[in-house]
N, C-alpha and C positions, 0 to 999 in steps of 0.2 A: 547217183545216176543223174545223169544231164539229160538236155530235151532231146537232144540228139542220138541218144543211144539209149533204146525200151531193154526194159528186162524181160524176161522169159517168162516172169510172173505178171506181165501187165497182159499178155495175149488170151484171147478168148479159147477157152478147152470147152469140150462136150466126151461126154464119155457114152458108150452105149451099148449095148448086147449087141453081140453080131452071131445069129446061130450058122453063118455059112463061116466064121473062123470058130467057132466053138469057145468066144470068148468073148471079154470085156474091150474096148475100142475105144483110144482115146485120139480124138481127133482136135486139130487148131484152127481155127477160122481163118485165121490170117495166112494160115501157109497149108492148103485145101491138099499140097500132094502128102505131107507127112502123117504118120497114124504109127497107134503104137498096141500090138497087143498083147490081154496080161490078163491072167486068170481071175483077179480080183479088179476094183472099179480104183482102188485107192493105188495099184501099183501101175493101171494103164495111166492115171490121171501122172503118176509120178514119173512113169519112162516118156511121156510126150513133154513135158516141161524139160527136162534134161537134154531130151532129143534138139526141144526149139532153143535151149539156151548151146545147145553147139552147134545148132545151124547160125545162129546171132554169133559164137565165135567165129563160124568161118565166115560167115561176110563183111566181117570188119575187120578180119584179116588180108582179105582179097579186095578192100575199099569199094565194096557191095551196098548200097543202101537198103536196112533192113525195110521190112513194111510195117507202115505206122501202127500200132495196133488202137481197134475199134475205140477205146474210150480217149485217146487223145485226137481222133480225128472229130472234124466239125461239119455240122450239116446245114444245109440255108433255112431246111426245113420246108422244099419245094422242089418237087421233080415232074417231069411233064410224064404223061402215061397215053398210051395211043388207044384206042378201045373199037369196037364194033358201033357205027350209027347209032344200031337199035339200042343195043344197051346202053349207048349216052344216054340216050332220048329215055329210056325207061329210068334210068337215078336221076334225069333232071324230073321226070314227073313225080318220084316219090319223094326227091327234097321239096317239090313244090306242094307235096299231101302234107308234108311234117313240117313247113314254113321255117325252113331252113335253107341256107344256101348247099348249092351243089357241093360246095368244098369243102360246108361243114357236113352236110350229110356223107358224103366218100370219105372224109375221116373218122364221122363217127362206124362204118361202116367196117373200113380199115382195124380201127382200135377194140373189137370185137369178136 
């Protein structure tokens, strides 16, 4: 496998009860419209890998750029976030109770 073409096994699955399909649900991060469902959690997790390895056949049959999946993408580790006044002003007063900076108190806050 080259950097250019992810396998089906690097994408992020989630499986999960759904009582409105009366079943097990396996879903992809990377590709949010595909799902797969299946009586047990071990065969939804197995029809959505399948599923995403022939969705990855046909976009590189049709010269489609798959999407990166989550663990080879990279992050700066900084995104800007918009917030309400007051609630700035109230985390800048509590990193200032716990003598911390704002942005280590919003992370530690974040990681929590």
């Amino acid at each position: 496998m080259n950097a250019t073409a992810p396998s089906a096994a690097e994408y992020d699955y989630r499986v999960a009860w759904s009582s409105v399909d009366g079943a097990f649900v396996a879903t992809c991060a990377e590709f949010p419209s595909l799902s797969w469902p299946a009586d047990s959690q071990t065969a939804a997790l197995t029809g959505i890998a399948i599923l995403v390895d022939d969705v990855l056949t046909d976009m590189r049959a049709s010269g489609e750029e798959p999407p990166l999946p989550f663990p080879r993408r990279t992050y700066p580790g900084k995104f800007n976030v918009r917030l309400p006044q007051e609630l700035h002003r109230r985390l800048a007063q509590e990193s200032a109770e716990q003598n911390v900076s704002l942005s280590q108190y919003v992370v530690s806050k974040l990681a929590s």
